[in-house]
FIKOLGU-640611 format. One record per residue (C-alpha): x, y, z. Coordinates in nm, 2 decimals. Example, Ala and Ser with C-alpha at 12.3 -4.5 7.8 and 13.67 -1.06 7.14 Angstrom:
2
@px 1.23, py -0.45, pz 0.78
@px 1.37, py -0.11, pz 0.71
END
This chain:
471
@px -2.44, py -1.62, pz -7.38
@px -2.82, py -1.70, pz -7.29
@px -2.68, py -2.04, pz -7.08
@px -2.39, py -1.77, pz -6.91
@px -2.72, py -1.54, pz -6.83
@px -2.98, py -1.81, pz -6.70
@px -2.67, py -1.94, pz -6.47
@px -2.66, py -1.59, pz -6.33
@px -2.97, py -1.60, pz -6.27
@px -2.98, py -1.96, pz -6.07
@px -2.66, py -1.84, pz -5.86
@px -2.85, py -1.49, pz -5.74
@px -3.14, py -1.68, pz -5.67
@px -2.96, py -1.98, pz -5.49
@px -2.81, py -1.65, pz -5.27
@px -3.14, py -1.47, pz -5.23
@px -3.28, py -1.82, pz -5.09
@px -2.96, py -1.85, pz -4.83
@px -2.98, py -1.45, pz -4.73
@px -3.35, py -1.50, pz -4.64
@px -3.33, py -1.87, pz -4.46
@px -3.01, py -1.66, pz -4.23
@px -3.27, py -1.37, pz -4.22
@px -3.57, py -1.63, pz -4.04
@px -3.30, py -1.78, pz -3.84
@px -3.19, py -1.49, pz -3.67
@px -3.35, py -1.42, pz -3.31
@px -3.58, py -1.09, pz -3.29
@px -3.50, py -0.84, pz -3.04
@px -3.79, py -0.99, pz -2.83
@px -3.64, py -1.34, pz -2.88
@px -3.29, py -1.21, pz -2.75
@px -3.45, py -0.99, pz -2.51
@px -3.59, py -1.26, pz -2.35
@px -3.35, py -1.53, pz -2.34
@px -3.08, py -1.24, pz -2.16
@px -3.27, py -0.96, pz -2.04
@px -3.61, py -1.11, pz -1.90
@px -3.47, py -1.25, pz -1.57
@px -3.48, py -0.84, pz -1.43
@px -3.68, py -0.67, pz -1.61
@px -3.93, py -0.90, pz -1.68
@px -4.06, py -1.07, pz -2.01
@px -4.33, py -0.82, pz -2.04
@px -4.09, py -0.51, pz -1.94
@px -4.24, py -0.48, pz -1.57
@px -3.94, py -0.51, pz -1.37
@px -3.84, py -0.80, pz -1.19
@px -3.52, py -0.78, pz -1.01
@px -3.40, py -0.52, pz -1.23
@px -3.61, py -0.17, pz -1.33
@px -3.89, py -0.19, pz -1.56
@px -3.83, py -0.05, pz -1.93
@px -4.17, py 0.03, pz -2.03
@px -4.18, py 0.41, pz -1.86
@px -4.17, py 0.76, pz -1.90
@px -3.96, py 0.87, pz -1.69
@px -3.53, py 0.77, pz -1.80
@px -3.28, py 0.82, pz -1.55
@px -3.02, py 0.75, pz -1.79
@px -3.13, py 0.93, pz -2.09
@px -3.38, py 0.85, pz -2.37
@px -3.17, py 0.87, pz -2.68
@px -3.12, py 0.59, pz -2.90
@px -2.81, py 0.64, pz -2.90
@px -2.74, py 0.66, pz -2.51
@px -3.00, py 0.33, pz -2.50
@px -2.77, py 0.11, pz -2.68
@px -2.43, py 0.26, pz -2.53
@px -2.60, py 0.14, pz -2.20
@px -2.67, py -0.23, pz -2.36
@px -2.32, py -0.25, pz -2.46
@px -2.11, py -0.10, pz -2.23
@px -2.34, py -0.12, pz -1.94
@px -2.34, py 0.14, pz -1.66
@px -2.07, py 0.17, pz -1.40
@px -2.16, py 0.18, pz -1.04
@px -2.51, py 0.01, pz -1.11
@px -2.67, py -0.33, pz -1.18
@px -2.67, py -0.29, pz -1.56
@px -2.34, py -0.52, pz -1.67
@px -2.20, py -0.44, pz -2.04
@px -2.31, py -0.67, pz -2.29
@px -2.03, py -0.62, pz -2.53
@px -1.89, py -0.96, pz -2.51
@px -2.23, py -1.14, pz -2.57
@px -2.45, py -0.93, pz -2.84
@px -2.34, py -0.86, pz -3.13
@px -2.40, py -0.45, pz -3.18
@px -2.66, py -0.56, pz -3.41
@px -2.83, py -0.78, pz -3.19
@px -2.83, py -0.52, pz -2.94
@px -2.99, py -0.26, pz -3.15
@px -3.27, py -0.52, pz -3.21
@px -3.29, py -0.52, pz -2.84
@px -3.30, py -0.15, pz -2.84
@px -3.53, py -0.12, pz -3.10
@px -3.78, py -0.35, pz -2.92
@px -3.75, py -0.17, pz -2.61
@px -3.82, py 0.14, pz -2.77
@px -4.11, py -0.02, pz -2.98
@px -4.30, py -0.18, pz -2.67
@px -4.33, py 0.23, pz -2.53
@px -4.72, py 0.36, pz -2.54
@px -4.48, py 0.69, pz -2.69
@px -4.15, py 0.76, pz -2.85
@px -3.89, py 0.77, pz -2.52
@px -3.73, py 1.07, pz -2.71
@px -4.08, py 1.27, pz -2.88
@px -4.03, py 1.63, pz -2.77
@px -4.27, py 1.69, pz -2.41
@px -4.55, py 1.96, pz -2.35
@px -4.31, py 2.13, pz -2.03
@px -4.56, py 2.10, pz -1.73
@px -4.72, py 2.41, pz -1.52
@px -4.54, py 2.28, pz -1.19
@px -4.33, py 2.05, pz -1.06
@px -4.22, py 1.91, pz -0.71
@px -3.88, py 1.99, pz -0.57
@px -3.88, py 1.84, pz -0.21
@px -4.21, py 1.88, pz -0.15
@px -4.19, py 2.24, pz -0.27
@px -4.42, py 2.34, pz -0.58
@px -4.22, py 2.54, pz -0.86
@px -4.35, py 2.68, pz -1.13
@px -4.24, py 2.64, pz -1.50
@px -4.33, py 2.92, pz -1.77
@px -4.22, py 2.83, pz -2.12
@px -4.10, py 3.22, pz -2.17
@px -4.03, py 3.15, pz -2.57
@px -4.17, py 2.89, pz -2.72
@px -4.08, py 2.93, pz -3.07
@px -3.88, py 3.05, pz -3.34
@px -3.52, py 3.03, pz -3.16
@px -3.24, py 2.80, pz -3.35
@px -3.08, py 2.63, pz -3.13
@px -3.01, py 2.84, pz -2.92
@px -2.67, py 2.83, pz -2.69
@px -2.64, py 3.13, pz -2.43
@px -2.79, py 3.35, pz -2.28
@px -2.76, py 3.69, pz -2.13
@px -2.99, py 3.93, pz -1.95
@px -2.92, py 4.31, pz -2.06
@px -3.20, py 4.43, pz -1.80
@px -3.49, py 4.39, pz -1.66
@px -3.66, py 4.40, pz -1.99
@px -3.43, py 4.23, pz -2.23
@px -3.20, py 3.88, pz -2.29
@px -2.92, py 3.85, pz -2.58
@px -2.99, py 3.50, pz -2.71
@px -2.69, py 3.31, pz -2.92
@px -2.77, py 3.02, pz -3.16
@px -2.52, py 2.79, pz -3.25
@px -2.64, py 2.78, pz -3.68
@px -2.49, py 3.15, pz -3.61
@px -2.75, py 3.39, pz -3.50
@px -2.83, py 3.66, pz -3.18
@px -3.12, py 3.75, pz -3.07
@px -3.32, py 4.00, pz -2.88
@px -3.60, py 3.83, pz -2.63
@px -3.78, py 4.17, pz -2.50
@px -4.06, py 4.11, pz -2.20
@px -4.02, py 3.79, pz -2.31
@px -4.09, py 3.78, pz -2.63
@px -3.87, py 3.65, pz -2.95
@px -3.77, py 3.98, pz -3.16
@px -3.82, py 3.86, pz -3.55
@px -3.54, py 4.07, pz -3.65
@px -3.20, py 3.86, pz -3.61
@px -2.87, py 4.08, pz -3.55
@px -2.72, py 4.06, pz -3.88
@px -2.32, py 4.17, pz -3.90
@px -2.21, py 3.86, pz -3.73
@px -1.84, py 3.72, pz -3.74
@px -1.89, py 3.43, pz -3.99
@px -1.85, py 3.09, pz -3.75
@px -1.81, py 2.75, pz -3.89
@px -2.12, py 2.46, pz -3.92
@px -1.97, py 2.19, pz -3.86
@px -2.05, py 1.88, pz -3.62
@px -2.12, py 2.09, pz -3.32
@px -1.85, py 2.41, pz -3.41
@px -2.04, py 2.74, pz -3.44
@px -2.14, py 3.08, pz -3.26
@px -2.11, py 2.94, pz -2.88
@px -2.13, py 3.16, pz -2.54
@px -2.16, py 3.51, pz -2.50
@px -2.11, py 3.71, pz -2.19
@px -2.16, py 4.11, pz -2.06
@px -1.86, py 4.37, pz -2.03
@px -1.91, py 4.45, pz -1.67
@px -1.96, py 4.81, pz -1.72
@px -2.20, py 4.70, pz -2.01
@px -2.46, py 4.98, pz -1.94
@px -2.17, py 5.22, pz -2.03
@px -1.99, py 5.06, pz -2.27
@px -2.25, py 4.82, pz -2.44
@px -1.94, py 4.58, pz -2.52
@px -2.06, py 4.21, pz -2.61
@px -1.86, py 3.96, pz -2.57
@px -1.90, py 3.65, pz -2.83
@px -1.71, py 3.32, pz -2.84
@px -1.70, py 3.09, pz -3.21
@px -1.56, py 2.85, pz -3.40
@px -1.42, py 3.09, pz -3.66
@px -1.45, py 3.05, pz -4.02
@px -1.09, py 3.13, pz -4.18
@px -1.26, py 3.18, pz -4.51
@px -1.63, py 3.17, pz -4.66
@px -1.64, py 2.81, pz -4.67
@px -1.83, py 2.67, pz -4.32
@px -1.80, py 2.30, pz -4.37
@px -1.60, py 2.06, pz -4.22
@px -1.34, py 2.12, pz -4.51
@px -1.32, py 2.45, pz -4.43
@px -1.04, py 2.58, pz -4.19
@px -1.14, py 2.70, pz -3.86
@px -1.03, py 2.76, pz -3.51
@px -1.15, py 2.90, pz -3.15
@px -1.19, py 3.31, pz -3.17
@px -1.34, py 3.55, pz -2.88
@px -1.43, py 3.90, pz -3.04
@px -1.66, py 4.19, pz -2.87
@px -1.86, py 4.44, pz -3.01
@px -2.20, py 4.58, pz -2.95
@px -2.50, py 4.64, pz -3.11
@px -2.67, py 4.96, pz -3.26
@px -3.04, py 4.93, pz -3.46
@px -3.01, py 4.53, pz -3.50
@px -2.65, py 4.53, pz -3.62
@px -2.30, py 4.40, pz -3.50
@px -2.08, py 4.69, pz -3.48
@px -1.74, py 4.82, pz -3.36
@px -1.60, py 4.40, pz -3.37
@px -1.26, py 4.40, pz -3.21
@px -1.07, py 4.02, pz -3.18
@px -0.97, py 3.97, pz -2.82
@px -0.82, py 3.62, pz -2.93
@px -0.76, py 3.49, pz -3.23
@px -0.44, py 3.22, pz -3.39
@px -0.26, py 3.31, pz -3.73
@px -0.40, py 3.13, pz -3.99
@px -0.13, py 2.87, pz -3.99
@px -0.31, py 2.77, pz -3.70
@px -0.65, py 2.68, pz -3.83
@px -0.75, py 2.33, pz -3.83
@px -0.97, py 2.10, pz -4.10
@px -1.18, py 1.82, pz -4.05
@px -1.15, py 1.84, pz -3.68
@px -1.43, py 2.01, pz -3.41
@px -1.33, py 2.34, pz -3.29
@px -1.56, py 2.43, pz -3.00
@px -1.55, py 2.70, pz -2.78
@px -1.81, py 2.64, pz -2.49
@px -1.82, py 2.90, pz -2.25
@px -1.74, py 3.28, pz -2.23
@px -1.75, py 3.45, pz -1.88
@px -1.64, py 3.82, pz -1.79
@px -1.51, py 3.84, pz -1.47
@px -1.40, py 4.16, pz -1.33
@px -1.30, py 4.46, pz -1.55
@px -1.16, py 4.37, pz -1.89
@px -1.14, py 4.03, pz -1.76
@px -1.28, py 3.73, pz -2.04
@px -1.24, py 3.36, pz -1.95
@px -1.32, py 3.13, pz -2.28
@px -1.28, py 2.77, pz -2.26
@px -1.24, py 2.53, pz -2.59
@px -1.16, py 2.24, pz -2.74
@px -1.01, py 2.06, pz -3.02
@px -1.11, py 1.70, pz -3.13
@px -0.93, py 1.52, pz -3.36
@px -1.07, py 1.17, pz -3.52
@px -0.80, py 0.87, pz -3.48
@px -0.84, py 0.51, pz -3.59
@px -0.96, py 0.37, pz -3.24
@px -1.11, py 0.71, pz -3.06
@px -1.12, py 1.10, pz -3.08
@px -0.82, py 1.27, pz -2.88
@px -0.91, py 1.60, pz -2.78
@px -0.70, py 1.87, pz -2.64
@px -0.92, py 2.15, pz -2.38
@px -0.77, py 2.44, pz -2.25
@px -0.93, py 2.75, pz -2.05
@px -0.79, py 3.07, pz -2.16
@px -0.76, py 3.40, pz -1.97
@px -0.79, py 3.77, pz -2.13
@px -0.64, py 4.08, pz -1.95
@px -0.69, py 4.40, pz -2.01
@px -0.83, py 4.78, pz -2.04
@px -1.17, py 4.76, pz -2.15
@px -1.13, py 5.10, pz -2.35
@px -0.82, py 4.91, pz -2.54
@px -0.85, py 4.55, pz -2.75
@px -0.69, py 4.35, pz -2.89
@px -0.53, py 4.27, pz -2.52
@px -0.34, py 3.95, pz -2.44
@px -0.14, py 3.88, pz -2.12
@px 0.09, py 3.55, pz -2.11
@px -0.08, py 3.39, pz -1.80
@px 0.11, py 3.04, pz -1.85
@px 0.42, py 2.94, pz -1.95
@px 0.53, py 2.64, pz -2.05
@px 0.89, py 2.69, pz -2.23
@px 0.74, py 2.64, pz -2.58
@px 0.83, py 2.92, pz -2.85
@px 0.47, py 2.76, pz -2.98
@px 0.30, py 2.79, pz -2.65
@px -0.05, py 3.01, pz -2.70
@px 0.03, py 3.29, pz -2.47
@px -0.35, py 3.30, pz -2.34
@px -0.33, py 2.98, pz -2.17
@px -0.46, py 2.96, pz -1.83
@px -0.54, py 2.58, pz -1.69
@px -0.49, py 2.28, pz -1.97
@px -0.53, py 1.89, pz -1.91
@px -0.92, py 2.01, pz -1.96
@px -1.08, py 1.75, pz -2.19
@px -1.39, py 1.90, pz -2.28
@px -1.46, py 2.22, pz -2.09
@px -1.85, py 2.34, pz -2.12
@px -1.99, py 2.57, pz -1.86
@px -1.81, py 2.87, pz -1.68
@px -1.89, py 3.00, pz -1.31
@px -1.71, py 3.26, pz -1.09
@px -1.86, py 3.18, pz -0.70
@px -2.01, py 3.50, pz -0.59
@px -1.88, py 3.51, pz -0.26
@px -1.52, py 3.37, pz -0.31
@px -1.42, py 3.45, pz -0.67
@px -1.35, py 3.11, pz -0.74
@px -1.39, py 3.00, pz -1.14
@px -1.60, py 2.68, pz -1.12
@px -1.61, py 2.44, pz -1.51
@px -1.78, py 2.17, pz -1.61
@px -1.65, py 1.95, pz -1.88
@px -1.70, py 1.68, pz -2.02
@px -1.55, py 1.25, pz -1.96
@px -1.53, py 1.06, pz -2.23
@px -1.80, py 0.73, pz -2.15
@px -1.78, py 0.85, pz -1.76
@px -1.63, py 1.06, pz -1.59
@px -1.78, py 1.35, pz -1.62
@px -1.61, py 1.66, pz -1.38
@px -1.69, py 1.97, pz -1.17
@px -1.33, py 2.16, pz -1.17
@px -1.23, py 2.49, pz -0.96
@px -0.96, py 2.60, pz -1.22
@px -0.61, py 2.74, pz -1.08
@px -0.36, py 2.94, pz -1.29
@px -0.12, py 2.70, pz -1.46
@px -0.27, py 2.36, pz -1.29
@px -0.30, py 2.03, pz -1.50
@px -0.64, py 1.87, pz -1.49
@px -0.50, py 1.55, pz -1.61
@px -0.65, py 1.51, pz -1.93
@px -0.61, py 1.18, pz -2.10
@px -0.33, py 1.09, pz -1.84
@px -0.61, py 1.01, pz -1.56
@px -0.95, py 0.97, pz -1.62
@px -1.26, py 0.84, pz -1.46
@px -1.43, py 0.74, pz -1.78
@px -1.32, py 0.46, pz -2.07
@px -1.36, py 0.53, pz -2.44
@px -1.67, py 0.52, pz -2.65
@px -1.58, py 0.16, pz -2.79
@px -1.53, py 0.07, pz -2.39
@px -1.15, py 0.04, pz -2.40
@px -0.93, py 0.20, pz -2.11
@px -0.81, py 0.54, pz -2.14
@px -0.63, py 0.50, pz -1.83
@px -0.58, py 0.31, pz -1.57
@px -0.53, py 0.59, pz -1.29
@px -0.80, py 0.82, pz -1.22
@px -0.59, py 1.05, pz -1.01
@px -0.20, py 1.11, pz -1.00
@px 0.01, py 1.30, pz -0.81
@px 0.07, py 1.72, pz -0.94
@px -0.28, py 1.70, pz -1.12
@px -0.58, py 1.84, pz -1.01
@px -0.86, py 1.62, pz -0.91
@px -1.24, py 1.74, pz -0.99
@px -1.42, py 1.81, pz -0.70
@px -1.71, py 1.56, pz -0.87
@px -1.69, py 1.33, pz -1.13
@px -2.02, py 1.21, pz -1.25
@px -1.98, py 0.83, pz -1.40
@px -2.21, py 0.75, pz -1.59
@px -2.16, py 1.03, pz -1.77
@px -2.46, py 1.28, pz -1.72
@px -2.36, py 1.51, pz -2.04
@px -2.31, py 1.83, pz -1.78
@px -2.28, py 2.10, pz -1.98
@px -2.36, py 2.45, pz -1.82
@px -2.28, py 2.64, pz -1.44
@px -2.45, py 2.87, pz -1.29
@px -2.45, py 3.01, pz -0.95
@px -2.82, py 3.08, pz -0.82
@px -2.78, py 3.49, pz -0.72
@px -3.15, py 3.53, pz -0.69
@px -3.38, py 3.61, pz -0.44
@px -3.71, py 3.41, pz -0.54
@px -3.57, py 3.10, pz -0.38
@px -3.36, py 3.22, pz -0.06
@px -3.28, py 2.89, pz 0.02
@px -3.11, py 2.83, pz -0.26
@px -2.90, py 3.10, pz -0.25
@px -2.50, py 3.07, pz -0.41
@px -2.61, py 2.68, pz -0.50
@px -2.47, py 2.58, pz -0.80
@px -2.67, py 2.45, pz -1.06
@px -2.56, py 2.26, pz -1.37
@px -2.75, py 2.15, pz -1.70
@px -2.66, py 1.85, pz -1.87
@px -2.78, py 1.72, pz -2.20
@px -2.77, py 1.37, pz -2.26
@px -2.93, py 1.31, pz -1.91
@px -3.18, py 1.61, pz -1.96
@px -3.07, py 1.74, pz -1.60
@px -3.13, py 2.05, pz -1.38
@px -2.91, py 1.96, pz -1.11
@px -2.90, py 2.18, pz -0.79
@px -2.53, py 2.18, pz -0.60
@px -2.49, py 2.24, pz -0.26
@px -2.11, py 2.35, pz -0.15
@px -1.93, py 2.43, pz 0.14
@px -1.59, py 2.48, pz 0.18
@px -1.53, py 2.42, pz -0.21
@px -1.70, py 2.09, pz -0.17
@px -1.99, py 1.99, pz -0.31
@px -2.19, py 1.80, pz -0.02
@px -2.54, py 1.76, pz -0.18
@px -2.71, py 1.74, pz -0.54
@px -3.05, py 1.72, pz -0.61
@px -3.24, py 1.70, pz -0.95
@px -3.48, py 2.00, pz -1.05
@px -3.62, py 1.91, pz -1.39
@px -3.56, py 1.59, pz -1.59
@px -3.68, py 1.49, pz -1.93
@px -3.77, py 1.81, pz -2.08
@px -3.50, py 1.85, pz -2.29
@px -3.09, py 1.87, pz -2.35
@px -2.98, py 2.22, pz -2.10
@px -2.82, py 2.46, pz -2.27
@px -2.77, py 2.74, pz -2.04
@px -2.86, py 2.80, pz -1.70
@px -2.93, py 3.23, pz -1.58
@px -3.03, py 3.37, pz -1.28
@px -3.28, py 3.66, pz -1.43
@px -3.33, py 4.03, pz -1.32
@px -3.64, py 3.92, pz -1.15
@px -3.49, py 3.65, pz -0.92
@px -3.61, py 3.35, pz -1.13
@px -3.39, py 3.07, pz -1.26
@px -3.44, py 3.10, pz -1.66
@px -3.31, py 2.70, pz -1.84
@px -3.26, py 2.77, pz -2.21
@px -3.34, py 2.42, pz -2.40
@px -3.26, py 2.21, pz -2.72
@px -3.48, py 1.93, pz -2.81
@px -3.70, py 2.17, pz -2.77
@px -3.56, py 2.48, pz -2.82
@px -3.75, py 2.67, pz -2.61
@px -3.68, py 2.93, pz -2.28
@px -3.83, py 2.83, pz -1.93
@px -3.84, py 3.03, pz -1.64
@px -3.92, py 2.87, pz -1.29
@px -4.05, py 3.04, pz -0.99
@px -4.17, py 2.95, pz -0.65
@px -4.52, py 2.77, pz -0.68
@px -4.83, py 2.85, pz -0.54
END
């Protein structure tokens, strides 16, 4: 027994001894760093014939995450090549690591937002309107010139009056499911809102009282309004039988838009895990009807399916996120989002295929091919695809009068990149972009305000900003 136990002992130590002798042979990420990376960027990170990694300022996002994507699978349409088939994913995280170690500051610490900013040579100012106390927050709505409706996604709404957080939540809510990134999304204005007061909310509904990821859940649009800081009067404008409900899959519904009277547009998306990659399924979905009646539903596409969800409007939509209708021409303008690439900017038509996974601009997360076509006859092409993937997330059509020049531009968020991104379009093309703000944090939701300025709600921090012309 005591020779059995001092055997043990040799044989752990023997493997101790050979686990740290592999440990000293391994290279550091410095050591790798500069046997591959040096030659452009320098052994000291200064840039050679490549950019220079010790910065502030990350074009293509500051995550940890995003960094090593970008060592692995490189970025298309640029002179970073992927690195798959030479590091190891550990040996790129040491190269990560060391990048992100060598910076006088974390690349992803939360920033102070600056007074003002250049825009082509034109000062704008930056006010952080709320600075604290919002959870991350998701939409945003302006009631009047006094007050915004603020959703957060853990589930709450909020009143911001003169700019200033109201303590006292709504309470009343629909239950919505907390899970991954599912819960209470986009909310949008009944058109005849100061006679009405109906609110429009899109979830990820909670079939039962169970929230997690075990819990059954599914995409649900309801209205209601609001009397003394509670939900009242809740009518379902779209909701699937519980046979429908999912578990254990995301169930997002990203924007919410009313258009029109009695008109809702709610786009969503279903993610499934599989052994090699997440499938998801998108859809935009179109509501019709009187705005004194609800529930209303109006088949808007058919596809021959007993099954088929009768509120279907465009499909082939891989990850739908922001909502738009032009002002001028009435067109309905979505972002969504590509899976490593491809990224799009879609004017959606009744019953059209946007291709989704059947063409694609983007590969998946592991860097395998979706497809090999981007475009294929009898789908819908995006009007811009953004590869490498910017994260776009919301739309917004500038309606204001602060900046004149920028009148009917679209602007679009995106959160991986950080991005305010300003969209010039002419005859449903988009023939110019130019960045706005960069760095300050993942965009949420983009609003023209009462008052003419361009109000970017935030996560990472979760703040409100409103920008006006500078001095």
């Amino acid at each position: 027994m005591i020779r059995s136990f001092f055997l043990w002992l040799v044989i752990v130590g023997l493997g101790l001894d050979r686990a740290a002798s592999l440990a000293a042979q391994s290279p550091t990420g410095r050591e790798i760093f500069l046997q591959h990376c040096a030659g452009c960027h320098g052994r000291d990170l200064e840039g050679v014939n490549g950019h220079a990694l010790k910065k502030k300022d990350w074009i293509y996002g500051r995550e940890p995450t995003l960094m090593l994507q970008t060592i692995l699978h490189g970025l298309p349409g640029t002179e970073m090549v992927a690195w798959r088939s030479v590091l190891t994913s550990k040996q790129a995280e040491a190269v990560r690591d060391y990048v992100i170690e060598a910076q006088d500051a974390p690349p992803f610490a939360i920033r102070e937002i600056p007074d003002e900013i250049l825009v082509a040579g034109k000062k704008v100012k930056l006010t952080v309107a709320v600075r604290e106390g919002l959870n991350t927050p998701w939409g945003i709505e302006f009631v009047d010139a006094r007050r915004a409706l603020v959703t957060e996604r853990t589930g709450g709404l909020r009143w911001v009056v003169e700019e200033k957080l109201d303590p006292r939540p709504i309470t009343g809510l629909p239950v919505s499911l907390q899970y991954a990134d599912a819960g209470l999304m986009d909310l949008a204005l009944d058109p005849e809102f100061s006679k009405n007061g109906w609110i429009y909310l899109a979830l990820s509904h909670a079939l039962t009282a169970g929230t997690d990821r075990d819990s059954p859940g599914m995409t649900k649009v309801v209205r209601g309004r609001i009397a003394d800081h509670r939900w009242i009067d809740e009518q379902a404008l779209f909701a699937l039988p519980a046979e429908r409900y999912l578990k254990r899959a995301y169930r997002w519904v990203v924007g919410c838009c009313s258009i029109g009277r009695g008109t809702c547009f709610s786009a969503s998306v279903i993610w499934r895990a599989t052994p090699t990659c997440r499938i998801s399924r998108g859809r935009v979905g179109k509501f019709i009807g009187s705005t004194e009646t609800a529930p209303f539903r109006r088949i808007i596409l058919s596809s021959g399916r007993e099954d088929a969800i009768a509120a279907i409007y465009t499909y082939g939509n891989r990850n739908p996120q922001g909502l738009a209708l032009h002002p001028v021409t009435g067109d309905i303008w979505e972002t969504e989002h590509g899976p490593m690439g491809g990224d799009e900017l879609n004017i959606l038509k009744k019953g059209a295929n946007y291709g989704w996974p059947l063409v694609t601009f983007g590969r998946n997360y592991n860097g395998t091919e979706v497809s090999a076509l981007p475009e294929l006859p009898g789908l819908e092409p995006p009007v811009v695809q953004w590869t490498p993937s910017i994260a776009v997330c919301p739309a917004e059509f500038y309606t204001g009068s602060l900046f004149p020049e920028w009148k009917n531009n679209l602007f679009v968020g995106a959160l991986a990149y950080e991005e305010v991104r300003r969209l010039v379009i002419r005859d449903r093309r988009v023939v110019a972009q130019e960045v706005v703000l960069k760095n300050l944090g993942r965009v949420r939701d983009l609003k023209t305000g009462p008052d003419g300025a361009i109000y970017v709600l935030l996560n990472h921090p979760d703040v409100l900003v409103r920008l006006t012309p500078g001095s």
